[in-house]
PAFI-267744 format. One line per 3 residues: number of its first residue (from 1); for each residue x, y, z of C-alpha. Coordinates in nm, 4 decimals, m for minus. Layout:
BEGIN
NUM	X/Y/Z; ... $
# end
This chain:
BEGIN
1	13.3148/9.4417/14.4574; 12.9638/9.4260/14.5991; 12.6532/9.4938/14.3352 $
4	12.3407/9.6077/14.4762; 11.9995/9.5740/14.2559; 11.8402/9.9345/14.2376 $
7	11.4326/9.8172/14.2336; 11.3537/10.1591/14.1906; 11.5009/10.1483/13.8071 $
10	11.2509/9.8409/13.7960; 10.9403/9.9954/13.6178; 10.7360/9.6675/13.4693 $
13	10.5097/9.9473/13.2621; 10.7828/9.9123/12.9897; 10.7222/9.5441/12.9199 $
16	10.3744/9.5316/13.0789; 10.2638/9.4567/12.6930; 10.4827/9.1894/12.6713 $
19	10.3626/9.0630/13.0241; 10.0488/9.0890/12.9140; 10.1726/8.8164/12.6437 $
22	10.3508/8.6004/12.8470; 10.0335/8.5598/13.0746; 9.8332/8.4574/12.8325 $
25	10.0741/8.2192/12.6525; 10.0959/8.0722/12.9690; 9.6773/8.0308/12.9828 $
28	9.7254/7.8778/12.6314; 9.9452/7.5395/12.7512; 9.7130/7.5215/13.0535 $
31	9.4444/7.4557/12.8242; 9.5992/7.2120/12.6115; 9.7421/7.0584/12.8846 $
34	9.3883/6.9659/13.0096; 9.2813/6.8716/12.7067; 9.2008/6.5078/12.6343 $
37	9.0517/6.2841/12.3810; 8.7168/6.2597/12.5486; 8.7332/6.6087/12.6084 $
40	8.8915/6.8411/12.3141; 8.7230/7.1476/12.4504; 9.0220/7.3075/12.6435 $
43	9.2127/7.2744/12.3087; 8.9594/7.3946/12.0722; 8.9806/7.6963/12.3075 $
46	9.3428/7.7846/12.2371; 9.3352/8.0227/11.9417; 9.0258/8.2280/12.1220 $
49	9.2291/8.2287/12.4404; 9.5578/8.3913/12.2077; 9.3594/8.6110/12.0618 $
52	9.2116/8.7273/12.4013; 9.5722/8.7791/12.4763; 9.6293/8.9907/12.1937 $
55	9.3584/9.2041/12.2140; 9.4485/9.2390/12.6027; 9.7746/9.3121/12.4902 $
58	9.6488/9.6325/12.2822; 9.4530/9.7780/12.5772; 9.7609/9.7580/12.8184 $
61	9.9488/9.9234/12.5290; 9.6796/10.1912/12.4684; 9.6941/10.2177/12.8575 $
64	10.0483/10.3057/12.9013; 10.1055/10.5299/12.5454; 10.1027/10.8234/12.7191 $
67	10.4340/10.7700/12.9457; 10.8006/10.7347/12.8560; 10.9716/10.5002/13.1368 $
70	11.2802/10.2728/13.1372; 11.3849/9.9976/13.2449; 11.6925/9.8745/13.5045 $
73	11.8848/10.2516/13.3828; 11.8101/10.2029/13.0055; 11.8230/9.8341/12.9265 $
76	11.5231/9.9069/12.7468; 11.2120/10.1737/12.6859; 10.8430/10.2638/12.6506 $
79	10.8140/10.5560/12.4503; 10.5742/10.6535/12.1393; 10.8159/10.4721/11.8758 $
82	10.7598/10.1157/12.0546; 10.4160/10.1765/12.1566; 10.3733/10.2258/11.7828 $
85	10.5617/9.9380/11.6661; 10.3944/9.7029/11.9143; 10.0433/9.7943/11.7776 $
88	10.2459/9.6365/11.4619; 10.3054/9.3805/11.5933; 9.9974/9.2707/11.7715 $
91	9.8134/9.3412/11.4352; 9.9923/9.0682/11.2539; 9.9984/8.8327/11.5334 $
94	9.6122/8.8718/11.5475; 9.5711/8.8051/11.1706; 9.8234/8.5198/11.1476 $
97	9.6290/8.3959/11.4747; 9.2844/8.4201/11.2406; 9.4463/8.2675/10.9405 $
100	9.5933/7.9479/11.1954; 9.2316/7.8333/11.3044; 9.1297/7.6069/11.0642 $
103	9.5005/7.5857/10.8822; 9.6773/7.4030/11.2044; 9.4839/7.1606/11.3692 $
106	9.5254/6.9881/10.9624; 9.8715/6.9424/10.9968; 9.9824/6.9135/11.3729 $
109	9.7715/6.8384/11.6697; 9.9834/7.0253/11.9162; 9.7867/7.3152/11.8410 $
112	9.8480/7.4266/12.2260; 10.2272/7.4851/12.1571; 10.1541/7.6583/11.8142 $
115	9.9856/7.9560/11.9860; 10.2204/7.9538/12.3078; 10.4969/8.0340/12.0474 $
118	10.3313/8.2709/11.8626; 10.2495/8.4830/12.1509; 10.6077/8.4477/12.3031 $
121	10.7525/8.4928/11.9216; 10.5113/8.8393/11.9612; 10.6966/8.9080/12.2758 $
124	11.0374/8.8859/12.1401; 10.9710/9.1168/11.8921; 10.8364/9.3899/12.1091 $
127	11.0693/9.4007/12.2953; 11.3473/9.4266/12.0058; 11.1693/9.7405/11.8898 $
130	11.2036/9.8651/12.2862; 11.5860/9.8006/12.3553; 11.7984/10.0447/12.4311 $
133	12.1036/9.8454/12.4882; 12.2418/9.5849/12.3211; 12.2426/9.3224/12.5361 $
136	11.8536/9.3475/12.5685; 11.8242/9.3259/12.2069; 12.0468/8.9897/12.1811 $
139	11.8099/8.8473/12.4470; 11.4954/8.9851/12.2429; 11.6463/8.8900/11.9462 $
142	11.6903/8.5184/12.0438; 11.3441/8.4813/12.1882; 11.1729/8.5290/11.9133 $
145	11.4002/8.3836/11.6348; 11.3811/8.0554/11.8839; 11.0148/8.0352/11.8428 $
148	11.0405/8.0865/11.4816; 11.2397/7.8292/11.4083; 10.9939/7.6164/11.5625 $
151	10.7355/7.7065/11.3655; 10.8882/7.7058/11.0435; 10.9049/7.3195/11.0944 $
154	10.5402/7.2788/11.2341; 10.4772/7.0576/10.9484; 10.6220/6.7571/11.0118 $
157	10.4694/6.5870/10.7212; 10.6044/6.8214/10.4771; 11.0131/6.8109/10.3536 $
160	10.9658/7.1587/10.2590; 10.8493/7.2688/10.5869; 11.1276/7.0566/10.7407 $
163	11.4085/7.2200/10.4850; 11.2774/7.5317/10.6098; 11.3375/7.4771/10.9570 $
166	11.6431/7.3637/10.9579; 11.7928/7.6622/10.6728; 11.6130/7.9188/10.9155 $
169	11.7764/7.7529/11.2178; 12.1224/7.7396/11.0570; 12.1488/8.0802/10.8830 $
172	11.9949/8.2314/11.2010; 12.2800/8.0973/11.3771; 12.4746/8.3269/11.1590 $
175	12.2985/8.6447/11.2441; 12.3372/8.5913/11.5977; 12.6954/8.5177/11.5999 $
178	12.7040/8.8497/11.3811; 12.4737/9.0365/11.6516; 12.7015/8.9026/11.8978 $
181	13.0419/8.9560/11.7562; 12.9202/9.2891/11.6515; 12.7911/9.4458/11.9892 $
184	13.1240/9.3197/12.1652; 13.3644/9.5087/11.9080; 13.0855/9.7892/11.9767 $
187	13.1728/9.7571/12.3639; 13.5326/9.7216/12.2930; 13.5476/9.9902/12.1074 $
190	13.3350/10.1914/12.3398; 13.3029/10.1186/12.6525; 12.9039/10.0317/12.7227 $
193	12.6062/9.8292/12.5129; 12.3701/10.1205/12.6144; 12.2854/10.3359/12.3159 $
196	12.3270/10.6789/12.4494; 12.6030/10.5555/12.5989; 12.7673/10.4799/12.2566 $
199	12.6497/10.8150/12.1082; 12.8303/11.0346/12.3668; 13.1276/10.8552/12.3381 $
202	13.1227/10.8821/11.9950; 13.0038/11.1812/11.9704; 13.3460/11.3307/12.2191 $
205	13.5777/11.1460/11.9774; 13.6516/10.8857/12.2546; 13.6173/10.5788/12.0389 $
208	13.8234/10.3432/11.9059; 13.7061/10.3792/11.5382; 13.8552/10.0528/11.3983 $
211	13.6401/9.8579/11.6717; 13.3680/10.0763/11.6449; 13.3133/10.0511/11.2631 $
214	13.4224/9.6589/11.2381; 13.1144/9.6288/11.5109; 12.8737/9.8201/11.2842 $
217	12.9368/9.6298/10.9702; 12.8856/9.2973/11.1886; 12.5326/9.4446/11.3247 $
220	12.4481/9.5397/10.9678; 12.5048/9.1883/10.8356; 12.2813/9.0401/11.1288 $
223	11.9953/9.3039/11.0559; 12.0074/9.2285/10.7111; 11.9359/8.8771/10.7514 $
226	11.6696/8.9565/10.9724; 11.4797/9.2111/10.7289; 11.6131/9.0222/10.4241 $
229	11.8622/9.2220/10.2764; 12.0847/9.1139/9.9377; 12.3043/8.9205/10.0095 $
232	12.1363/8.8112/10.2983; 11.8709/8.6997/10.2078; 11.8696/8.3722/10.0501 $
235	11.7125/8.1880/10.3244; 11.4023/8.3882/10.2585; 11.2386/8.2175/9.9543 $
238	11.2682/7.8652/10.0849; 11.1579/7.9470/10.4357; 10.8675/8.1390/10.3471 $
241	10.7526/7.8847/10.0717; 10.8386/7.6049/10.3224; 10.6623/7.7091/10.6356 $
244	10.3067/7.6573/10.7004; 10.1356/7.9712/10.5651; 9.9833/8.1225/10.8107 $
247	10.3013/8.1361/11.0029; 10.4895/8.2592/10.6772; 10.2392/8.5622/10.6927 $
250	10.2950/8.6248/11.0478; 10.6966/8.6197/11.0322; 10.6938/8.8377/10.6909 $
253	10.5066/9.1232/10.9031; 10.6330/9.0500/11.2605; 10.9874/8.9939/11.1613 $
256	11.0595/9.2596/10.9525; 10.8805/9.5257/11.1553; 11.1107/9.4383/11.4812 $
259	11.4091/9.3955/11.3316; 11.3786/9.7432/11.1563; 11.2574/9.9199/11.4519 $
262	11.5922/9.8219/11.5969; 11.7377/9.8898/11.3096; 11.6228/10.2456/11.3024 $
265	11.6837/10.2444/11.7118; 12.0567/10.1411/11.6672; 12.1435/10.3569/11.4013 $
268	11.9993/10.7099/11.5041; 12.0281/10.6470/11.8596; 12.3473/10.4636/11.9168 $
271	12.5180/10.5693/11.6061; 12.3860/10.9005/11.4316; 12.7916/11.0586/11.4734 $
274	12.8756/10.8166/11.2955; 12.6282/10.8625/10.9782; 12.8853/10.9014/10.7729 $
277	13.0087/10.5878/10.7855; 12.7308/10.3754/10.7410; 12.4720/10.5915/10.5057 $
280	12.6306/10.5135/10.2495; 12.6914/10.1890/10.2960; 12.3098/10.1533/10.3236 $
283	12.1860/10.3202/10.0003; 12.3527/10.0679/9.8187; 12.2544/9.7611/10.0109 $
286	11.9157/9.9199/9.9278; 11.9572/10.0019/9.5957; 12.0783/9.6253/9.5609 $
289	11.8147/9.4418/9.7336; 11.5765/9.6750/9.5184; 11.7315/9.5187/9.2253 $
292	11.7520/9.1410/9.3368; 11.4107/9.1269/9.4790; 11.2175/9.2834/9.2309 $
295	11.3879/9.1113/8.9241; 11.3819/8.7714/9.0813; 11.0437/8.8410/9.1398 $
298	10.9632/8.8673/8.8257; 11.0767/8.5074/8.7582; 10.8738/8.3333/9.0478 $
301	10.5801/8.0732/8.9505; 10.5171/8.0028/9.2987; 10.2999/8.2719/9.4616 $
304	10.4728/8.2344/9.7796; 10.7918/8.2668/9.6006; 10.6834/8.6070/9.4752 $
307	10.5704/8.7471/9.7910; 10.8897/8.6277/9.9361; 11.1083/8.7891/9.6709 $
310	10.8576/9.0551/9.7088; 10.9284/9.0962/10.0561; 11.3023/9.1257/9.9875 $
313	11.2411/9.4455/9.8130; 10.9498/9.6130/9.9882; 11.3058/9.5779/10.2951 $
316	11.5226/9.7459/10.0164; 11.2374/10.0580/10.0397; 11.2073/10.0664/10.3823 $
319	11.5896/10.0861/10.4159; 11.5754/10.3921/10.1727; 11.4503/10.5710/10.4634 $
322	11.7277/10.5031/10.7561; 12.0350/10.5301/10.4473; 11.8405/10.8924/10.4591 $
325	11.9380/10.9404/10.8305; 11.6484/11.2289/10.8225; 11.4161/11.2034/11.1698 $
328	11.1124/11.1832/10.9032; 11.2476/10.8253/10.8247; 11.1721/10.6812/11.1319 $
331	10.8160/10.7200/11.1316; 10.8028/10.6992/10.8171; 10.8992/10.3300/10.8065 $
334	10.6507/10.3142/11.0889; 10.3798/10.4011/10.8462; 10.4936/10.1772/10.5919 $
337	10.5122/9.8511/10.8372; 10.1563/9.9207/10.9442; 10.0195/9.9255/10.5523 $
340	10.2397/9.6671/10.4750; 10.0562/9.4095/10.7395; 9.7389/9.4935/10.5925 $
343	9.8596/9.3966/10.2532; 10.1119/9.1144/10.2971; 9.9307/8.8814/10.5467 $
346	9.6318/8.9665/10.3184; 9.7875/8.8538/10.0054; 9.8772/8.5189/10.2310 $
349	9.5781/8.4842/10.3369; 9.4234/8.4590/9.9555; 9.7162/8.1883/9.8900 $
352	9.6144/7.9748/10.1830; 9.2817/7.9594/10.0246; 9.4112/7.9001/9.6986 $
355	9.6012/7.5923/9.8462; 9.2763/7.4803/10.0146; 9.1718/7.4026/9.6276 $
358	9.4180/7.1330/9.5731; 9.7778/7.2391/9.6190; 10.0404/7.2458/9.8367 $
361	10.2235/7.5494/9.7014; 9.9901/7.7597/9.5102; 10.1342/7.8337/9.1777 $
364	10.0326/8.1076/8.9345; 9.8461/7.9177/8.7341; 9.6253/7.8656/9.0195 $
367	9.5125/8.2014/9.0225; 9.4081/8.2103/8.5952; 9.0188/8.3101/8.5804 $
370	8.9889/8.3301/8.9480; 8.7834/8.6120/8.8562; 8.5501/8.3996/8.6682 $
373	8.5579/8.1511/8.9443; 8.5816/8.3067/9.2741; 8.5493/8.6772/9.2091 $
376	8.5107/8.7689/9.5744; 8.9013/8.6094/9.6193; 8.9870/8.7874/9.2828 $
379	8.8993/9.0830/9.4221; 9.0506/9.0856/9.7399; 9.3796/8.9157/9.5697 $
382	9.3638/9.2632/9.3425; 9.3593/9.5197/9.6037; 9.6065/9.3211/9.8129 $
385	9.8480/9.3440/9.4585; 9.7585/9.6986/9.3757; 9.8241/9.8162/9.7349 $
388	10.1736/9.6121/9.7154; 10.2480/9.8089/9.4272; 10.2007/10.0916/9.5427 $
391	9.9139/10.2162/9.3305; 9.7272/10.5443/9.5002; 9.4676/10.5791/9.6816 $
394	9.5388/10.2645/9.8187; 9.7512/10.2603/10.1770; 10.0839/10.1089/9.9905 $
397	10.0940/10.4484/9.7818; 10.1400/10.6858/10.0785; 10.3388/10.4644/10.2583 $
400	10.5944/10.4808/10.0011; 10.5407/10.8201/9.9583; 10.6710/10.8799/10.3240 $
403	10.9668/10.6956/10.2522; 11.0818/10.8115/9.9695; 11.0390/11.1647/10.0924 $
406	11.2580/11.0899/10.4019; 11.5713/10.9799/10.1641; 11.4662/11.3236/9.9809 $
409	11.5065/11.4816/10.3376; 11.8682/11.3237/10.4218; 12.0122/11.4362/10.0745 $
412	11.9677/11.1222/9.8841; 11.7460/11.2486/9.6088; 11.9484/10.9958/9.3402 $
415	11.7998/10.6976/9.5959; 11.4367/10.8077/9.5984; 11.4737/10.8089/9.2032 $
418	11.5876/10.4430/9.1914; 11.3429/10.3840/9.4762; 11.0587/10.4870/9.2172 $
421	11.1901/10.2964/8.9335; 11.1938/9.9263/9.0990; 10.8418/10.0620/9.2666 $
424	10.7944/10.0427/8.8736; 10.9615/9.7142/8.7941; 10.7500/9.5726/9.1192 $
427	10.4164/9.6555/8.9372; 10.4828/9.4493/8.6821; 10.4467/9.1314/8.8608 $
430	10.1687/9.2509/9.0723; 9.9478/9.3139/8.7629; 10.0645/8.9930/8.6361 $
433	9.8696/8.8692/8.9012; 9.5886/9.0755/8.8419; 9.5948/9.0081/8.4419 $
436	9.5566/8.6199/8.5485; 9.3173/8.6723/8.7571; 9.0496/8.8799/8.4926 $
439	9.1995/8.8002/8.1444; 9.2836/8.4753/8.1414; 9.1071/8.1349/8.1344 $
442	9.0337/7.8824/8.4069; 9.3190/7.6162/8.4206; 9.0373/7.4157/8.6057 $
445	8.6717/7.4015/8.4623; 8.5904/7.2740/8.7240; 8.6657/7.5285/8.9978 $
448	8.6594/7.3546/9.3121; 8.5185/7.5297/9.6058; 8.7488/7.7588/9.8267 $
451	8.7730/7.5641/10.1555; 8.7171/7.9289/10.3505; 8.5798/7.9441/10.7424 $
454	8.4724/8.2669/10.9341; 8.8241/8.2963/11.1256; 8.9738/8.3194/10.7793 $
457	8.7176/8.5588/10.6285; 8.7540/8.7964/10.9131; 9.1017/8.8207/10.8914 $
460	9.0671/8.8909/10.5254; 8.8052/9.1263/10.6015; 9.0382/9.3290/10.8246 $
463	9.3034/9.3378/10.5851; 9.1205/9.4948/10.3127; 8.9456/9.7330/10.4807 $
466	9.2634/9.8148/10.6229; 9.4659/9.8388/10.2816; 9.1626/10.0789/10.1495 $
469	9.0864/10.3077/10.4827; 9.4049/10.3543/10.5118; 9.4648/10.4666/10.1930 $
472	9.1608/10.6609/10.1166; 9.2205/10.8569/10.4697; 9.6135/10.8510/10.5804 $
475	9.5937/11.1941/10.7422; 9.4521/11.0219/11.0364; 9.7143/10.6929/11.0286 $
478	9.9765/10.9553/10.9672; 9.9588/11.1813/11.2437; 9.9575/10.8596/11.4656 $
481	10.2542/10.7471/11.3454; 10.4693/11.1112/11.3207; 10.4623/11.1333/11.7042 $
484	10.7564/10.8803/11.6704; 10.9410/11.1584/11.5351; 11.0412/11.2713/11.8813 $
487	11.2326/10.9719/12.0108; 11.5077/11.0632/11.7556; 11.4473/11.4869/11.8269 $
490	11.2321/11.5559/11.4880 $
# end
């Protein structure tokens, strides 16, 4: 049978973001490729020329916000909810691009590849969060998991970075055999990949509902590695703690913010006739990663340990929200992805310069009397904490507001309660922190300078202002975000 390409379904405004991206990635090798010994220049140029692209990135995005196109008869979309997540996304690819300036060249001169990747790892995840079938979000899916893998290892020098690497490389083979396995028992069972495709035929009763359901507990299992879900999860400690730390703060944004845009995409798009099969389902895997994150947390000396535990449950909140099924839930973990770049890569950025002092993996002892010490890191290290907790008016306290009240909105008022109680249990490290910080003693009189540079400082200067402007005025970040609320009919 003869196939004819319809160029008309071809509109490049859908991925003209990621284009944008690719372009400039592109521009980044060129420069390192001319490059030499006598002449560093072109290479010294590389994180200026990614950030360029990032930035450039953000205007085409603000450019084309207004439209809602596909692409090739749905493969994939521009509409408010990926416009929104790509701002996301550029955000923490700009800050992890500020925190890499001075961080990289240290331990790998192939700082040219470094910032290719992390522009196409950018470009992978937008276009996750734009997918509308699931073929596109394999491909997406696989670009930027590629690229991470790749810089998880960027250490050479360093067995942990190494360890990480390869655990990242061989769990992630997992989720994609799960992704894969999944969406075919999802076509089996259905007939197409495309996700209104799968809702009408579930919606007529035309699906085969063994298929159909074995497909969606596959898909959940490869999300949950992706956003870090108990029990999926246990790569997430030793990659995080292994990987250089700039690109640990990048993935512990970019990561979770794509994967749970398609998350949200699959599951009230593709599958909301079938809600009552899989809400359920969900609240507990939240209620459980709650639990395990926020407990082991509480056992972590490593500061990157924490965050990563951390980072387990701030997913277990965020999945509150789509166990919900409510429209609210979609913007609402919008919101919450947005703070939570502020405040994460933040907090990450105050370890890297805590490891600039001496050590490798910046324990909590490092922190004791930093406030006596270095009170300008103290104090950015506390509003990071007290925004992670959730403490008002900073921007973690409405963010989890929004959640919550979308689990309220599906029906699930028992799962907001537990959400609030590990929000509780959460503090406690946080302050921990804090209490280290102020109350207790210098483990080293001597208190060696923090090895900070401008790149560094601005990054940390957009993070708090973020975490407190955000907070102090979320009307304004709010109504940005609710607009998402149409893609799903809110």
């Amino acid at each position: 049978m003869e196939t004819t390409l319809d160029l008309s379904t071809l509109n490049l405004a859908v991925v003209l973001p990621e284009l944008t991206l690719i372009v400039f990635a592109i521009l980044v090798m060129a420069a390192d490729v001319f490059a030499t010994p006598k002449n560093p220049a072109p290479r010294q140029w590389t994180p200026w020329i990614a950030l360029a692209g990032v930035v450039a990135a953000a205007i085409v995005n603000l450019s084309v916000s207004g439209r809602e196109v596909t692409l090739f008869q749905g493969a994939a979309i521009l509409d408010k909810f990926a416009v929104g997540l790509n701002y996301i996304i550029l955000l923490a690819t700009g800050l992890g691009i500020l925190l890499s300036v001075k961080y990289i060249p240290r331990i790998n001169k192939q700082v040219g590849e470094y910032y290719a990747l992390t522009l196409l790892t950018a470009t992978g995840m937008m276009m996750m969060g734009a997918a509308l079938d699931l073929i596109t979000l394999f491909l997406a899916l696989e670009i930027f998991s590629l690229a991470l893998y790749i810089l998880s290892g960027l250490n050479r020098t360093s067995p942990r970075s190494t360890e990480a690497a390869i655990k990242y490389f061989l769990l992630g083979a997992f989720s994609s055999a799960f992704f894969a396995y999944g969406g075919a028992l999802i076509y089996a069972g259905t007939g197409t990949t495309q996700y209104y495709g799968i809702a009408q035929v579930t919606a007529a009763g035309l699906a085969n509902t063994p298929l159909l359901y074995a497909g969606i507990a596959l898909l959940v299992a490869g999300f949950g590695f992706k956003v870090s879900l108990v029990p999926f999860h246990s790569w997430t400690p030793d990659v995080y703690q292994g990987a250089p730390t700039p690109v640990t703060a990048f993935m512990s944004v970019g990561t979770k913010a794509a994967a749970f845009a398609a998350f949200f995409r699959v599951m009230l798009v593709a599958l909301p006739f079938s809600y009552g099969a899989w809400s359920m389902p969900l609240a507990l895997l939240a209620v459980i990663t709650m639990a395990v994150g926020n407990f082991a947390a509480l056992q972590q000396r490593s500061l990157k340990r924490m965050l990563a535990y951390s980072s387990i449950a701030h997913a277990g909140y965020i999945l509150t929200a789509l166990a919900g099924g409510a429209a609210e839930g979609a913007d609402a973990a919008l919101f919450y992805l947005f703070t939570y770049a502020f405040m994460n890569i933040g907090a990450f950025a105050v370890v890297m310069a805590l490891e600039e002092m001496g050590a490798e993996d910046a324990m909590q002892d490092r922190a004791k009397g930093l406030g006596k010490t270095h009170p300008i890191m103290a104090f950015l290290m506390a509003i990071f904490m007290f925004g992670l907790s959730g403490m008002p008016p900073l921007a973690g306290f409405y963010g989890k507001v929004l959640l919550f009240e979308a689990a309220v909105a599906g029906g699930m008022i028992w799962l907001a309660i537990a959400a609030v109680a590990f929000t509780a249990v959460g503090a406690v490290y946080y302050l921990r922190v804090i209490a280290n910080m102020y109350f207790a003693d210098p483990v080293d009189e001597s208190a060696d300078e923090v090895n900070r540079s401008l790149p560094l400082d601005v990054g940390l200067a957009i993070a708090v202002a973020g975490t407190i402007l955000v907070g102090v005025f979320p009307g304004f970040w709010m109504n940005a975000f609710q607009q998402s609320m149409a893609l799903f009919g809110g």
